[in-house]
C-alpha positions in Angstrom: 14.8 5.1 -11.8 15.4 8.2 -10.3 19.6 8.1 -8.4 17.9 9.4 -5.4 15.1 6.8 -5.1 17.6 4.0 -5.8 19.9 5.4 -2.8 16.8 4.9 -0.6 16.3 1.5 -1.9 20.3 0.5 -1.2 19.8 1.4 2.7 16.5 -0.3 2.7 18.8 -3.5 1.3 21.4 -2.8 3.7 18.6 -2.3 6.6 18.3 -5.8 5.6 21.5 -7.4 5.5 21.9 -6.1 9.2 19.1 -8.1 10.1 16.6 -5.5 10.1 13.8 -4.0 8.8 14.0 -3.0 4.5 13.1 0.5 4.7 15.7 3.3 3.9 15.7 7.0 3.1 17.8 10.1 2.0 17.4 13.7 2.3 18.5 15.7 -0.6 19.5 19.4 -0.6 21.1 21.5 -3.9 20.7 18.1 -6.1 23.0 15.8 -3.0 22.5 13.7 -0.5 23.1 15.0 2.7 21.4 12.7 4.7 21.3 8.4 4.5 19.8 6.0 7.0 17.9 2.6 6.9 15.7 1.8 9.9 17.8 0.7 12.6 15.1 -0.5 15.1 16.5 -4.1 15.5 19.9 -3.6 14.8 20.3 -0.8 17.8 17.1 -2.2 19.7 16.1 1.2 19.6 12.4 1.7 18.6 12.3 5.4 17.1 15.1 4.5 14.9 13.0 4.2 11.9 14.5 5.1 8.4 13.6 8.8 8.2 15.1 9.6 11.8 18.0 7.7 10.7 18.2 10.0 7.7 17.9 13.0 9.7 20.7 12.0 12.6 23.0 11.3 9.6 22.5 14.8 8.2 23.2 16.7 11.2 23.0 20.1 12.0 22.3 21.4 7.9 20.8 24.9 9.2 17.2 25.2 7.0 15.5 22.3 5.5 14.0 24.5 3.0 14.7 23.3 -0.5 14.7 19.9 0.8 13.4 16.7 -0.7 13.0 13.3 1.4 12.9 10.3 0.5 11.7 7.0 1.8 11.0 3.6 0.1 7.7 3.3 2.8 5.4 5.9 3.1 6.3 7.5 6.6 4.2 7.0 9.8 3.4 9.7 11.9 6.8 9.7 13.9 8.4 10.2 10.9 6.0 12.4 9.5 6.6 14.1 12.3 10.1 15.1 12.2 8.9 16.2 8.4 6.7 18.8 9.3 8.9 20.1 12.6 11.8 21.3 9.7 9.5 22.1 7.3 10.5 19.3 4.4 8.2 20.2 1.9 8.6 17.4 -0.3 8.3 13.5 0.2 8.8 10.8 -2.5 7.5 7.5 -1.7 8.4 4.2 -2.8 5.4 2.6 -2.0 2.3 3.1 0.6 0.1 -0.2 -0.6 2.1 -2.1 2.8 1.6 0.6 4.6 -0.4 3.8 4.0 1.3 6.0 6.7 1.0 9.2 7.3 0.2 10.8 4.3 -2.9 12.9 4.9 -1.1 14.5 7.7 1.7 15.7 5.5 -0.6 17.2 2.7 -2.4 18.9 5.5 0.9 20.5 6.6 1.8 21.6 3.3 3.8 19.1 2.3 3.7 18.0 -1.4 3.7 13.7 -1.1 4.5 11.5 -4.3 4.0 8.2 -4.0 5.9 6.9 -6.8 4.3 2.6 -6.2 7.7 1.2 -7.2 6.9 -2.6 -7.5 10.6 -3.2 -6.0 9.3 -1.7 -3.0 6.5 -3.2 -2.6 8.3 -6.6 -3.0 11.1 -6.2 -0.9 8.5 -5.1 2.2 6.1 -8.0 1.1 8.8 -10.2 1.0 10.5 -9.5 3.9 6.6 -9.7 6.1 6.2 -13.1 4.9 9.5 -14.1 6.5 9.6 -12.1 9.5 5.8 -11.1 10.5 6.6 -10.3 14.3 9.4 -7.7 13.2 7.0 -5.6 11.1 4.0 -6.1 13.4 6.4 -4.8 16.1 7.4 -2.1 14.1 4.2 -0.8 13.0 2.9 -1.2 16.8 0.8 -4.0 16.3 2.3 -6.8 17.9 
């Protein structure tokens, strides 16, 4: 597995061990990460504080985002989308979009090149963690 993909999947488990939701990211600039974050929606009761913006916050102030790859182990929503197209990330890898199919369409509209790699850990850790907690992902994906 790719090192970047499995840093996304290591906030998504610590998203989890906080009591939250398992969805993590990175952004990756010149082959490093210069950005980590899991969503912290529960943990700071804070409901745009989904993996990607968590990713972005933790990289700060980089300058361009050109040359930059993200990456999530959920295909993003629109919020996070979003942010993608505002800086101009050209290039999302995916865990997995069978839970959730996101935003994707919107990104390839904006240019954005989206590879949805359909990990199966992905997909197990966010059907796994549904079947335990149902109100915390319906809440997260606005339809509680």
């Amino acid at each position: 597995m790719d090192k970047f993909m499995q840093a996304a999947i290591d906030q998504a488990r610590q998203g989890l061990a906080e009591g939250g939701i398992p969805i993590g990211s990175v952004l990756v600039k010149d082959n490093e990460i210069v950005g980590a974050g899991h969503n912290r929606r529960v943990q700071d009761g804070d409901p745009i504080t989904h993996a990607e913006i968590d990713c972005l916050r933790r990289a700060g102030r980089i300058g361009s985002y050109r040359g930059t790859t993200l990456y999530s182990t959920l295909m993003p929503c629109y919020l996070c989308a979003g942010a993608v197209v505002q800086f101009g990330i050209k290039r999302v890898l995916v865990g997995e979009s069978r839970t959730f199919q996101g935003a994707r369409e919107f990104m390839e509209q904006h240019g954005v090149e989206v590879i949805d790699l359909d990990l199966p850990e992905c997909h197990t850790m966010m059907r796994e963690f549904i079947a335990q907690k149902p109100e915390l992902w319906y809440e997260d994906i606005g339809q509680l």
